[in-house]
C-alpha positions in Angstrom: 153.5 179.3 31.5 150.3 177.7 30.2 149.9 180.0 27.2 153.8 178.1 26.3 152.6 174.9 26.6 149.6 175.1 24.8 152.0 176.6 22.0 154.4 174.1 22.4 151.6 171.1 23.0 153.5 169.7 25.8 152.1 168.9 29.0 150.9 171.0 31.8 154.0 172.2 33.6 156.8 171.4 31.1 157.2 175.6 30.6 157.4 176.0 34.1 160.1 173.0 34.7 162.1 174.8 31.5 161.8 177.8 33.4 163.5 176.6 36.8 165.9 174.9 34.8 166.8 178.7 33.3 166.4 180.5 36.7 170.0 180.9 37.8 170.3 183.0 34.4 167.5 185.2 34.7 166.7 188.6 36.7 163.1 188.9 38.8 161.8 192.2 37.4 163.3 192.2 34.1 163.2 188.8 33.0 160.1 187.5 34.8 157.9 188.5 37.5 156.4 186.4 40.3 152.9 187.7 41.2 152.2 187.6 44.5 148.5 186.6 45.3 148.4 189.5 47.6 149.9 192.2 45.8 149.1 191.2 41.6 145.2 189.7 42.8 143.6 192.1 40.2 146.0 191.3 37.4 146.0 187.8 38.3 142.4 187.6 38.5 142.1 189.4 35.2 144.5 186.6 33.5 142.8 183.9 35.5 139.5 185.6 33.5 141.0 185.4 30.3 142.4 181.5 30.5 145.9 183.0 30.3 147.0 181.3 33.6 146.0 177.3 34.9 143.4 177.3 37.3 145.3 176.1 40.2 147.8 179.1 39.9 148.4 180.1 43.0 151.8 182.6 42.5 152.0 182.8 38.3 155.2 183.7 36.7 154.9 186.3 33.9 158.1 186.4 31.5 159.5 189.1 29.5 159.6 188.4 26.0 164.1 187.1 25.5 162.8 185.0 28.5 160.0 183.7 27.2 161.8 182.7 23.5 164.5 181.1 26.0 161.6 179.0 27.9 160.5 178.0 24.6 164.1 177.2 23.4 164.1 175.0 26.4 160.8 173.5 26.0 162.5 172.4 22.2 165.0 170.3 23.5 163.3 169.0 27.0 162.1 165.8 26.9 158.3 166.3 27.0 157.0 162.7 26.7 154.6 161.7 29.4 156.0 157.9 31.3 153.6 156.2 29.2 155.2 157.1 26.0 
């Protein structure tokens, strides 16, 4: 979810919230995986590594590509403005 914020320049998060907003429509394992700390530690460590995931990420979502360009869909008509705004 960070690398769609950073494209989007929205704030930490705002994927992730467009993301539950789209859950009821998508499939774990084909749309998006859940990587559980225990099971994915290598491949999370490896995209923790790279600056792929935040820092705090405990369990990171990975999205297939048609669920990612939804996210980002989302993202487009989300209201991303901080309170202060």
């Amino acid at each position: 979810m960070r690398e769609l914020d950073v494209e989007a320049g929205v704030a930490k998060g705002t994927a992730f919230r467009a993301f539950k907003q789209l859950a009821a429509q998508l499939i774990e394992g084909q749309d998006f995986l859940v990587l559980d700390h225990q099971t994915h530690a290598g491949l999370a460590a490896a995209l923790h590594a790279r600056d792929r995931l935040y820092r705090g990420s405990v369990t990171p979502v990975l999205l297939a590509p048609e669920a990612a360009a939804r996210v980002r869909a989302a993202i487009g008509v989300m209201d991303t403005r901080s309170p202060a705004q």
